[in-house]
C-alpha positions as CSV (number, residue, x, y, z in Angstrom):
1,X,5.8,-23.4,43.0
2,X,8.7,-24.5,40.7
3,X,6.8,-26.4,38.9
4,X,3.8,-23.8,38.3
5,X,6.5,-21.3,36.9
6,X,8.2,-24.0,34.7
7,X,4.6,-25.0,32.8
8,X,3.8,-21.0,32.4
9,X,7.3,-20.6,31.3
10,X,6.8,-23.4,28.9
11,X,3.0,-22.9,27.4
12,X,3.8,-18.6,27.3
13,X,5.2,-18.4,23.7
14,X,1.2,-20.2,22.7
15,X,-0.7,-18.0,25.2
16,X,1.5,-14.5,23.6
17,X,1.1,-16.0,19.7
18,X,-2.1,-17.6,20.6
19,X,-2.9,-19.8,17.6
20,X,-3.4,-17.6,14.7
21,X,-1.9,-18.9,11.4
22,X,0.8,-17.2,10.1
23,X,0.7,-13.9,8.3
24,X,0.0,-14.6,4.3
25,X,2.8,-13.6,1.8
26,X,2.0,-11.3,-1.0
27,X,0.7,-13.1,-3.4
28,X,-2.0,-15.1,-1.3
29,X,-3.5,-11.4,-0.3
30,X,-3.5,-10.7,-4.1
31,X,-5.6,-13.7,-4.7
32,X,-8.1,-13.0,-2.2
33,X,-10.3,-11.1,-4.4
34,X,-12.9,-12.1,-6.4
35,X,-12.7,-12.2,-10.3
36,X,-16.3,-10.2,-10.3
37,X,-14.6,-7.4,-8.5
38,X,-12.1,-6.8,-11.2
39,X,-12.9,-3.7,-13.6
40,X,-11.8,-1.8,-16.5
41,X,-10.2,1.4,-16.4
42,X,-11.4,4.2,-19.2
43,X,-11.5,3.7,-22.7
44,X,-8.9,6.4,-23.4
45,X,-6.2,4.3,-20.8
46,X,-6.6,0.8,-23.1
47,X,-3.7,2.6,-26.3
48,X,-1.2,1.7,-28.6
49,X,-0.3,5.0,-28.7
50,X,0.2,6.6,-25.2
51,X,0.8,3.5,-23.1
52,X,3.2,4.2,-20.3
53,X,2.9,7.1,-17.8
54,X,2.3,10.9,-18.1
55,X,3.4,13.1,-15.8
56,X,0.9,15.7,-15.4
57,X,-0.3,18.4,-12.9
58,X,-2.4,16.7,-10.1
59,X,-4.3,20.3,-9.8
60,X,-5.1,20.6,-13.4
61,X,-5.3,16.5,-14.7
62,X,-5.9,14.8,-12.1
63,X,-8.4,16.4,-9.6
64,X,-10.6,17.3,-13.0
65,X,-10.6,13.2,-13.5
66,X,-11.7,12.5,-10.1
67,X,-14.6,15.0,-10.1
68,X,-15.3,13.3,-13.3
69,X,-15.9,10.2,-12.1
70,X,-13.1,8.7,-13.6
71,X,-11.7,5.2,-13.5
72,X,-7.8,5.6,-14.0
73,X,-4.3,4.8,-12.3
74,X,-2.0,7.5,-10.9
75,X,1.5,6.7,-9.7
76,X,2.8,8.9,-6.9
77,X,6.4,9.8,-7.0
78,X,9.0,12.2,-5.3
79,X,12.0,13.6,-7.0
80,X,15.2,12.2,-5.4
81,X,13.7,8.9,-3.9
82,X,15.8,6.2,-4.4
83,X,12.6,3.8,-4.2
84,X,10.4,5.8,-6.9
85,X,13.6,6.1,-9.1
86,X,14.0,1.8,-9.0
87,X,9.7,1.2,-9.5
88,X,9.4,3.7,-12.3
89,X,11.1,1.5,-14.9
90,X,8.9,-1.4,-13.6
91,X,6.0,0.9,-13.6
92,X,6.8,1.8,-16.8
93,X,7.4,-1.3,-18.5
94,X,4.3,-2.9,-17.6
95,X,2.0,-0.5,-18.7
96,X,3.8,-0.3,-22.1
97,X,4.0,-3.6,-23.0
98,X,-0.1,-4.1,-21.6
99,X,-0.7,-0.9,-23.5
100,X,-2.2,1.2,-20.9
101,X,-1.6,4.8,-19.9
102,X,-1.4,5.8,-16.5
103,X,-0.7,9.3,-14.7
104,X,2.1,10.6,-12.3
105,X,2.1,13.1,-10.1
106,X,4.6,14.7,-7.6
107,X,4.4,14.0,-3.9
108,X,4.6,17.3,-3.6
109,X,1.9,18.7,-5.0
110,X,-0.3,16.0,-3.8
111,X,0.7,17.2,-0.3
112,X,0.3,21.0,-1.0
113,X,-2.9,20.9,-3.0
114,X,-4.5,18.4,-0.9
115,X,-7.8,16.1,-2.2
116,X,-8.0,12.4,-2.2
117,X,-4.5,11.3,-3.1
118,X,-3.2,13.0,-0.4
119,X,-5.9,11.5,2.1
120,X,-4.4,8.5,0.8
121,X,-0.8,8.9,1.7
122,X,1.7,11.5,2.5
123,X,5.0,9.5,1.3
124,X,6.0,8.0,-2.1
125,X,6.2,6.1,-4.5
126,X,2.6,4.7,-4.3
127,X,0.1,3.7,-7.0
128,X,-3.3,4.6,-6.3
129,X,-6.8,3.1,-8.6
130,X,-9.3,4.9,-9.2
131,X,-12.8,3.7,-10.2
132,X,-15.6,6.3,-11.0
133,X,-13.4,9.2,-9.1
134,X,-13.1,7.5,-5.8
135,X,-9.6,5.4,-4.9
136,X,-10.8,1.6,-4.7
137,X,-6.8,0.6,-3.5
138,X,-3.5,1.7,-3.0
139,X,-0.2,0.1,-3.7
140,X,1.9,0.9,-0.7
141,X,5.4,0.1,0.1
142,X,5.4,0.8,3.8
143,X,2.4,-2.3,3.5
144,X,4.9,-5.6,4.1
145,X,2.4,-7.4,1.9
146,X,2.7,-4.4,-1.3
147,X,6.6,-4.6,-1.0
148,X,7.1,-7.1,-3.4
149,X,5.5,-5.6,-6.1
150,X,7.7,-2.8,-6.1
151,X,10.7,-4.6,-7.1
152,X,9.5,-6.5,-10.7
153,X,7.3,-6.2,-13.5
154,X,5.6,-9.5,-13.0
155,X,5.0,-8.8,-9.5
156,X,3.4,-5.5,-10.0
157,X,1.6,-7.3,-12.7
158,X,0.0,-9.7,-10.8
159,X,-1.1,-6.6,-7.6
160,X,-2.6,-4.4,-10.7
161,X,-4.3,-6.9,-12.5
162,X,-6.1,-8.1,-9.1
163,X,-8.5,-5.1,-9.9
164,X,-7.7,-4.3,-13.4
165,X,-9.2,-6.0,-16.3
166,X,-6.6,-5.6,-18.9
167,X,-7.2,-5.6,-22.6
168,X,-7.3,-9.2,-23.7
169,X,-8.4,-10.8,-19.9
């Protein structure tokens, strides 16, 4: 009976963790998808002029975009939250030096007008892409795999252009 109880004891770590591989870091799940699944966002998002981030009324901007059919990037934020006030200088940066505009938008507007971004998530910061008015992916930092990108420009880089063709590609 010992000896029953020693070889479960011994072979239970491989029967709880069976023999799956382990979890893939960030940047293997970014690779995953397929160059023909990458696309471009609007003309009007591809400036010289603009690039960087607007804030803007979700209510007046951006649920017009979506009913559009737009293909754009909005950036979720929350005044006061320590993670949104660290990513928006990332967020920033890469969109100006890639010359793209993007929108942002309070959390809590999202939350108290309702619509798709708010389907999407109820927390911030979080970077949501559009294509023709529906969200095709999120950027999540309560995902372990999305952290990362959340903490440098080349990093973020590498999540956004995953979908996004940018100018140049």
């Amino acid at each position: 009976m010992k000896n029953k109880k020693f070889i479960l004891l011994l072979f239970m770590p491989f029967l709880l963790l069976g023999c799956n591989p382990t979890p893939s870091n960030s940047s293997e799940q970014v690779s995953s998808v397929p160059e023909s699944l990458r696309w471009r966002l609007d003309a009007e998002y591809y400036t010289t002029t603009a690039a960087g981030f607007e804030r803007v009324s979700y209510a007046d901007i951006i649920i017009p975009k979506i009913n559009n059919k737009g293909t754009f990037i909005t950036y979720v934020y929350s005044v006061g939250c320590s993670v949104c006030a660290s990513f928006e200088p990332i967020f920033r940066e890469y969109l100006e030096t890639n010359n793209i505009k993007a929108y942002a938008v309070s959390i809590n507007e999202v939350i108290s007008v309702g619509g798709d971004l708010k389907k999407a998530s109820s927390y911030a910061p979080y970077v949501s892409l559009f294509k023709a008015g529906k969200i095709n992916t999120t950027l999540s930092p309560t995902k372990a795999e999305h952290t990362a990108h959340f903490k440098s420009v080349t990093s973020f880089g590498e999540w956004l252009t995953t979908y996004i063709i940018i100018n140049g590609d």
